[in-house]
VOPAGU-2260 file (C-alpha; in pm, 1 decimal, decimal comma):
REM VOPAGU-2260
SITE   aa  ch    i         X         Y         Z
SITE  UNK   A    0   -4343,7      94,0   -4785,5
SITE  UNK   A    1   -4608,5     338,5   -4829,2
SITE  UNK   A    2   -4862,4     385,8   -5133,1
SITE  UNK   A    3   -4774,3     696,5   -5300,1
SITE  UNK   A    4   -5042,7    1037,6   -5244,5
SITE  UNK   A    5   -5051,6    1239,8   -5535,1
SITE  UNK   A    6   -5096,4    1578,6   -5539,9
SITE  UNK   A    7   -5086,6    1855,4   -5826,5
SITE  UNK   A    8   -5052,1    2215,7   -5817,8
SITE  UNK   A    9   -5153,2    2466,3   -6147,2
SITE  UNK   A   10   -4726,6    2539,4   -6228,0
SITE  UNK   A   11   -4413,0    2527,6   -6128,8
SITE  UNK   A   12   -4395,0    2830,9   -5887,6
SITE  UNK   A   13   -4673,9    2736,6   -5676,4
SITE  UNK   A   14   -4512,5    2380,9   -5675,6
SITE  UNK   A   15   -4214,5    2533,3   -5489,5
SITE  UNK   A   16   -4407,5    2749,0   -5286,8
SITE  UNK   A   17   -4651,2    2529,4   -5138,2
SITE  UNK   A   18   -4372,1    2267,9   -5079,4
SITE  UNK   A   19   -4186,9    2484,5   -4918,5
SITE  UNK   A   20   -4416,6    2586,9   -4680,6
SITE  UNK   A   21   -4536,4    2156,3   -4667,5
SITE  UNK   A   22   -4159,1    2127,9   -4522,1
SITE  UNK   A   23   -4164,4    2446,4   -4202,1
SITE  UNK   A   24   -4491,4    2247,8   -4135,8
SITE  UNK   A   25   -4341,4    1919,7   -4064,3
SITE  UNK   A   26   -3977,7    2005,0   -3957,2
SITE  UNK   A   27   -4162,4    2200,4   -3714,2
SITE  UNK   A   28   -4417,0    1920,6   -3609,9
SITE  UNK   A   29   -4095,7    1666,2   -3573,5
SITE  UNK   A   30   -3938,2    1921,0   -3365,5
SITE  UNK   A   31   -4206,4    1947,2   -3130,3
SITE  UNK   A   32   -4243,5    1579,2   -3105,1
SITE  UNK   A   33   -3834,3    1495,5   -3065,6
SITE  UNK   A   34   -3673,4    1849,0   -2998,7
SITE  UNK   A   35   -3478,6    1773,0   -3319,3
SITE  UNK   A   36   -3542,0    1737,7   -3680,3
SITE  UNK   A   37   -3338,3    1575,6   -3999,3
SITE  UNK   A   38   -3432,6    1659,7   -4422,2
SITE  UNK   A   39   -3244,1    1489,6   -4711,1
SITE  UNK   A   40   -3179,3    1728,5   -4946,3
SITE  UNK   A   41   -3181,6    1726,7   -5372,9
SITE  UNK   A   42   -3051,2    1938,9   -5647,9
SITE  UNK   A   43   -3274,6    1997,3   -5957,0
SITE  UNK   A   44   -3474,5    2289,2   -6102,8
SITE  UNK   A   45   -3753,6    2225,7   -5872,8
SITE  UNK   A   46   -3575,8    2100,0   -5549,7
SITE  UNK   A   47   -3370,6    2412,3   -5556,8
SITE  UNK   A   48   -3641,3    2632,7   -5661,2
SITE  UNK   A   49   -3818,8    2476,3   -5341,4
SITE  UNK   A   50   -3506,8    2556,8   -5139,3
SITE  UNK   A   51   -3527,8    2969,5   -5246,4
SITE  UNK   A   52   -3869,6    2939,9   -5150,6
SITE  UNK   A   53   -3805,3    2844,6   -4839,1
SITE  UNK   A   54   -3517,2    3092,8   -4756,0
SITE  UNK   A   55   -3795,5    3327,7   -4848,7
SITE  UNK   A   56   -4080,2    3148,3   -4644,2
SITE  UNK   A   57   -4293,1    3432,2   -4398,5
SITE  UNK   A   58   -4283,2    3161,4   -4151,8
SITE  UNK   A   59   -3932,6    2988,8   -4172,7
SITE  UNK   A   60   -3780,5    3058,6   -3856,8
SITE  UNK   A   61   -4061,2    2846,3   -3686,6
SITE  UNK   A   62   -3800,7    2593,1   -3789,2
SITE  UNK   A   63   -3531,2    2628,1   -3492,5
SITE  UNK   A   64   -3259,1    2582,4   -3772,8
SITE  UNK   A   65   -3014,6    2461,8   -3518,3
SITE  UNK   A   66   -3168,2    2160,6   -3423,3
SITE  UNK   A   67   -3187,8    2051,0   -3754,2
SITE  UNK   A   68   -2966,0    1769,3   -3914,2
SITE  UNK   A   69   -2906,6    1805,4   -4281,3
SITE  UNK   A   70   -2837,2    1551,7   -4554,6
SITE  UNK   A   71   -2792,9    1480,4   -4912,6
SITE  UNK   A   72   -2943,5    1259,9   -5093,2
SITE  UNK   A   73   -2692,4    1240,0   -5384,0
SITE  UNK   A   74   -2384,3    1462,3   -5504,0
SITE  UNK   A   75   -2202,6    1517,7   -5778,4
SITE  UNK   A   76   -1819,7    1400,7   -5689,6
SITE  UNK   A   77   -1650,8    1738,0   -5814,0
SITE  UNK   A   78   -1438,0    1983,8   -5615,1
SITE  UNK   A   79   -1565,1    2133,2   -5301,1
SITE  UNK   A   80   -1745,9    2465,6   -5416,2
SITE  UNK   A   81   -1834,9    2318,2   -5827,7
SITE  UNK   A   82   -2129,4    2544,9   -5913,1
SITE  UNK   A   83   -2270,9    2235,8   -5990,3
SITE  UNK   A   84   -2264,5    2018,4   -5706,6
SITE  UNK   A   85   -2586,5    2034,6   -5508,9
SITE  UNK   A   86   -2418,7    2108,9   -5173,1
SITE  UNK   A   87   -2305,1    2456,6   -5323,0
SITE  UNK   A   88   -2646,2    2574,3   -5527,5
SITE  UNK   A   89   -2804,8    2431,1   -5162,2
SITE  UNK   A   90   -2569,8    2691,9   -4969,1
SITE  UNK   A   91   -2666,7    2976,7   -5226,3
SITE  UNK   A   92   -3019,2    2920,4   -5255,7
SITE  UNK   A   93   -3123,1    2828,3   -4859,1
SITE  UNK   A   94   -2860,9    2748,3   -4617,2
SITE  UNK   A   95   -2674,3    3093,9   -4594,2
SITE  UNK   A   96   -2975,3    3282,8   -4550,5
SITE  UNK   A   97   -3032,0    3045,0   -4194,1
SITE  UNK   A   98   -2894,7    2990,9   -3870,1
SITE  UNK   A   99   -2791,5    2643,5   -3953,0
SITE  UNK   A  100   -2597,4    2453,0   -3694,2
SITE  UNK   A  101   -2280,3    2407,4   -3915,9
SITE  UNK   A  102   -2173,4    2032,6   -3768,6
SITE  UNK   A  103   -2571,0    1956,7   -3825,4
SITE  UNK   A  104   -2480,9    2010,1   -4228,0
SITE  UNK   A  105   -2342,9    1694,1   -4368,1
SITE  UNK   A  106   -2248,0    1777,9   -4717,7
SITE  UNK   A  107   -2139,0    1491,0   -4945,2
SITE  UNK   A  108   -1804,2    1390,9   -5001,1
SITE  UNK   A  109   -1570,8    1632,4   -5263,7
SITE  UNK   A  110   -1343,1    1541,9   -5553,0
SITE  UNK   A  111   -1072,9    1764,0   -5365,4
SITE  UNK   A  112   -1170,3    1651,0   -5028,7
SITE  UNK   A  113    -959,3    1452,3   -4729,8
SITE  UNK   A  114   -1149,2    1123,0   -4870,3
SITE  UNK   A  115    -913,4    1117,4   -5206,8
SITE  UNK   A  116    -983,9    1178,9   -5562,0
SITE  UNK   A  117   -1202,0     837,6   -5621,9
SITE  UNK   A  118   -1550,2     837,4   -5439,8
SITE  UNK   A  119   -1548,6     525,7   -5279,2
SITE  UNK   A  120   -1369,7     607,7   -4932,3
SITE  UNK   A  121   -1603,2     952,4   -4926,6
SITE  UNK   A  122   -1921,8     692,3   -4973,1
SITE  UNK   A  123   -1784,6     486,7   -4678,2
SITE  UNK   A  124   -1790,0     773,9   -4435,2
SITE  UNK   A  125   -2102,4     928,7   -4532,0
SITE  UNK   A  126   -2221,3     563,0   -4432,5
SITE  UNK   A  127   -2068,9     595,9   -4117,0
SITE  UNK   A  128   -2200,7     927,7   -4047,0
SITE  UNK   A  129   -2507,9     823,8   -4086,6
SITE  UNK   A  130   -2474,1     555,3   -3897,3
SITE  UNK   A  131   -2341,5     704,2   -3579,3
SITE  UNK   A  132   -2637,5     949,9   -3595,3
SITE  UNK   A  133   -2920,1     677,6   -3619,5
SITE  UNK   A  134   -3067,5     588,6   -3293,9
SITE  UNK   A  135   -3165,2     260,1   -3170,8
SITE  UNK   A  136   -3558,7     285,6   -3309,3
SITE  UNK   A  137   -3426,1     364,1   -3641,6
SITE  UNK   A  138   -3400,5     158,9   -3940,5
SITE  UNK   A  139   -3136,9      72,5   -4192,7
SITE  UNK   A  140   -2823,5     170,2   -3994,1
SITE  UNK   A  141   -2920,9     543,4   -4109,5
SITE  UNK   A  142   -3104,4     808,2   -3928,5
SITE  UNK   A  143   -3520,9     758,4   -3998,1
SITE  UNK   A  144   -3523,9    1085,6   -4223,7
SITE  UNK   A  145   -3844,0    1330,6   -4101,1
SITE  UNK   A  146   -3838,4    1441,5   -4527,9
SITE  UNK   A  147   -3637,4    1305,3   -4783,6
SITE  UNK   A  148   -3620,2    1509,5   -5079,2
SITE  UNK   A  149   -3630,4    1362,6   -5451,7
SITE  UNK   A  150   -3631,9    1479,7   -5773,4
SITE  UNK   A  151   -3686,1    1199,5   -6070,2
SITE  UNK   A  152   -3504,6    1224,6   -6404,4
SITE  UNK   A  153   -3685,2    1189,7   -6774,3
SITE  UNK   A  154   -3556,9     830,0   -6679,6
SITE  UNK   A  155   -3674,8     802,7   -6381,6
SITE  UNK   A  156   -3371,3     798,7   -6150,0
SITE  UNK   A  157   -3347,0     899,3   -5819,9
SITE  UNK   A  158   -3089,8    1014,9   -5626,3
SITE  UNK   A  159   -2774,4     860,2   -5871,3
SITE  UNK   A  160   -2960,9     543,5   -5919,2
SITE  UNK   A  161   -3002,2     551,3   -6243,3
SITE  UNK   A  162   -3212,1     213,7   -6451,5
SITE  UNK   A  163   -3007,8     -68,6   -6458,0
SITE  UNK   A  164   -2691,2      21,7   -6228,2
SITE  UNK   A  165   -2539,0    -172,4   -6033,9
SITE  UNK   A  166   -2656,8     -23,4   -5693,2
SITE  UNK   A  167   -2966,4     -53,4   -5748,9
SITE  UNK   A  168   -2956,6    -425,9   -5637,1
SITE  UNK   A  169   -2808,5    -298,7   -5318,4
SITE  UNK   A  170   -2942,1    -449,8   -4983,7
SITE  UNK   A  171   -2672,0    -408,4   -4731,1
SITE  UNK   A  172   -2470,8     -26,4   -4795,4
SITE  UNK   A  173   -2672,0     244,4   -4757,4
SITE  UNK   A  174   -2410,6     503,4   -4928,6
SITE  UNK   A  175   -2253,1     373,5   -5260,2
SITE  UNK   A  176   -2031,5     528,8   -5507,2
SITE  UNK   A  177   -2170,5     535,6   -5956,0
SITE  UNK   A  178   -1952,1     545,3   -6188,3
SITE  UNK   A  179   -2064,5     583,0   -6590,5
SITE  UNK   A  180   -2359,9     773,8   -6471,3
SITE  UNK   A  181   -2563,2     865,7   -6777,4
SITE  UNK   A  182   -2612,6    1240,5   -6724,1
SITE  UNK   A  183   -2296,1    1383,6   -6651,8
SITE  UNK   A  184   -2043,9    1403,7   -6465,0
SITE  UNK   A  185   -2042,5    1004,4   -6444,3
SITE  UNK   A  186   -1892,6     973,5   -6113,0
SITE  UNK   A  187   -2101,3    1024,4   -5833,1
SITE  UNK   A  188   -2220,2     947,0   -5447,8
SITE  UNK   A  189   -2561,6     875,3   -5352,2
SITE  UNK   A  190   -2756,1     704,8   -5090,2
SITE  UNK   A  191   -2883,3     419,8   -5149,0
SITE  UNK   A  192   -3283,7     263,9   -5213,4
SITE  UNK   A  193   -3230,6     105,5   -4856,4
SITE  UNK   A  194   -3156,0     417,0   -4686,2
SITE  UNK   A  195   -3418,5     606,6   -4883,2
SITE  UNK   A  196   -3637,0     378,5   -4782,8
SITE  UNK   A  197   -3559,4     415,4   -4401,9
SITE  UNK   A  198   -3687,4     774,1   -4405,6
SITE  UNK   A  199   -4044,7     838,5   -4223,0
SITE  UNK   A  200   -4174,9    1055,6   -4514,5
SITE  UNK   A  201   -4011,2    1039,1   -4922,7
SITE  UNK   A  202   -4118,4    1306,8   -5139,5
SITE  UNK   A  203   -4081,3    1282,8   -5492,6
SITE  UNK   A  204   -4079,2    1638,7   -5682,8
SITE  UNK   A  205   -4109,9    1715,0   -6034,8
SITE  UNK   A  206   -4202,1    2000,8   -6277,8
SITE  UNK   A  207   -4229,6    2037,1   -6644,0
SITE  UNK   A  208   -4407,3    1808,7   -6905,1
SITE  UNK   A  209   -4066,2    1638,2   -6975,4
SITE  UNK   A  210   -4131,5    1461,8   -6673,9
SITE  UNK   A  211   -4492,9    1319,0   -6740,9
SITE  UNK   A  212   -4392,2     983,5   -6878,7
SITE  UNK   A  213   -4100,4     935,7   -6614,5
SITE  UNK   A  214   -4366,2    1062,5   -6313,7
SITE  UNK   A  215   -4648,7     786,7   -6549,3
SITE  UNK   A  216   -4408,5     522,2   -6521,4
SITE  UNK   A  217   -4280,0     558,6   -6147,1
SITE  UNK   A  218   -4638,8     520,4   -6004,4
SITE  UNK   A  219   -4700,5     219,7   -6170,8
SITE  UNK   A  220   -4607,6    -183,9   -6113,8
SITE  UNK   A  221   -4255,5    -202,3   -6294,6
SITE  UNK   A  222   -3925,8    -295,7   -6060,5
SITE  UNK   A  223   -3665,5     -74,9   -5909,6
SITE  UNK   A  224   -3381,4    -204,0   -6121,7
SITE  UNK   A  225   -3569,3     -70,2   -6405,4
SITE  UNK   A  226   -3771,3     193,8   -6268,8
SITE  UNK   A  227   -3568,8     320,1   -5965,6
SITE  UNK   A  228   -3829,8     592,5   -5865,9
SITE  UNK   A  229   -4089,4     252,9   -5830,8
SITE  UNK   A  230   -3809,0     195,2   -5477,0
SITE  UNK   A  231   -3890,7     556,6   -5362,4
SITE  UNK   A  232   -4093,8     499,7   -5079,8
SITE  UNK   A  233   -4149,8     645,0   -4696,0
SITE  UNK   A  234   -4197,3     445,9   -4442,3
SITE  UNK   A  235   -4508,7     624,9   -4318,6
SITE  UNK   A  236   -4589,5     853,3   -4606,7
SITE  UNK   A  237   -4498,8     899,3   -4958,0
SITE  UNK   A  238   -4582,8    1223,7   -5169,6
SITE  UNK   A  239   -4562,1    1273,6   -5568,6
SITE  UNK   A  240   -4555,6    1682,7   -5555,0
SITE  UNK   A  241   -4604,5    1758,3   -5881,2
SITE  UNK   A  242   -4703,8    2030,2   -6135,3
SITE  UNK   A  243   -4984,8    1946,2   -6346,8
SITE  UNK   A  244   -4731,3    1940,9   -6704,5
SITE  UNK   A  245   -4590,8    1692,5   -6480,9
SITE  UNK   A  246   -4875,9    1462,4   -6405,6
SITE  UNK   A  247   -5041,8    1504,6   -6736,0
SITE  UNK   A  248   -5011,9    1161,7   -6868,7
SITE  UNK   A  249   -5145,0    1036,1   -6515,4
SITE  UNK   A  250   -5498,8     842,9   -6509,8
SITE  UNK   A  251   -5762,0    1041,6   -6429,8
SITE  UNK   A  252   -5821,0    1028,7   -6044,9
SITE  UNK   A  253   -5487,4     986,5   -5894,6
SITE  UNK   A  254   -5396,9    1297,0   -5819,9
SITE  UNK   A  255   -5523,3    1530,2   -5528,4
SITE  UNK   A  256   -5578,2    1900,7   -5586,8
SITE  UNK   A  257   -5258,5    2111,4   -5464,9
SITE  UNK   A  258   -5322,6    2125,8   -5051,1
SITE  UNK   A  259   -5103,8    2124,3   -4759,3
């Protein structure tokens, strides 16, 4: 795992902005290298707002949209379409304003869905998805992720792995189903720190001075169980993006002026 780069920008709109255009950069740079390109995905105030920004991006279609796989990293299990689940405010806010490759978008599995009304079969075959789309150089049994997108809860989750759970001691699955999730609704999918972990860049967003102690406590020495954000790591880079409400209880020096 990588050590994490920090880097601050004045608020939250530049945040969003300057990510956005941090993501055409690289898609566009893996693209080049492989012909193809894959992101993980997150909900959130600021991974949303990032997604808008990017619908909006002057140079967007550098990304050849088709060639470009597209994952989540957790989901809400409620019916297809819920306002809430991140696969719909994704749709709204990015992914119908681009020529997206429709088998290339692997949405997680629905409450209404072909998988059944209880999340575990839906977790199973978003592990086998990924698995049949990971090549033999990648890691994990999932697809070597060019981004994966994260936003961190007040209690530092990730994904849904939230402090404590269960799947957070997970070595082997890479997609699991949470139940009793404390922010609601309790029942969820999510990928796993394993699979997270598999991806060749993890970048952790977050906004707003509610996150300062949660953003404090996930660059510093506690354990995943407790701290899942501390298991958020790239295999070749790993960014904090934050706003500087966000990194305000941070020690001085850490952080790296907002740059591309």
């Amino acid at each position: 795992m990588t050590a994490p780069r920090i880097i601050v920008h004045p608020d939250a709109a530049l945040l969003a902005k300057a990510t956005a255009a941090r993501i055409v950069t690289r898609l566009v740079d893996a693209q080049a290298a492989r012909g193809t390109a894959s992101i993980v995905l997150t909900g959130g105030g600021v991974g949303i707002a990032v997604l808008r920004e990017l619908a909006q991006a002057p140079a967007r279609d550098a990304i050849d949209w088709r060639r470009l796989d597209i994952w989540w990293g957790d989901e809400r299990f409620l019916p297809a379409g819920d306002p809430e689940r991140n696969e719909t405010q994704a749709r709204e806010a990015l992914l119908d304003h681009v020529a997206v490759a429709p088998e290339r978008v692997h949405p997680m599995p629905a409450s209404d869905g072909p998988d059944g009304d209880v999340p575990e079969p839906g977790a199973e075959r978003y592990a086998q998805d990924l698995a049949r789309s990971a090549r033999p150089e990648d890691h994990a049994g999932v697809p070597s992720f060019d981004i994966c997108l994260l936003g961190i809860g007040p209690d530092t989750h990730v994904a849904s792995l939230f402090p404590g759970q269960p799947a957070l001691y997970e070595e082997e699955r890479t997609v699991v189903a949470v139940h009793g999730a404390p922010k609601p609704p309790p029942t969820r999918v999510s990928l796993t720190l394993p699979a997270i972990r598999a991806s060749h860049e993890v970048w952790v967003l977050a906004g707003g001075e509610g996150k300062a102690d949660a953003v404090r406590m996930a660059l510093g020495d506690g354990g995943a169980v407790q701290v899942p954000a501390c298991g958020a790591r790239g295999r070749n880079r790993t960014l904090f993006l934050l706003d500087r409400a966000a990194a305000a209880k941070l020690p001085e020096g850490l952080e790296v002026p907002g740059a591309l």
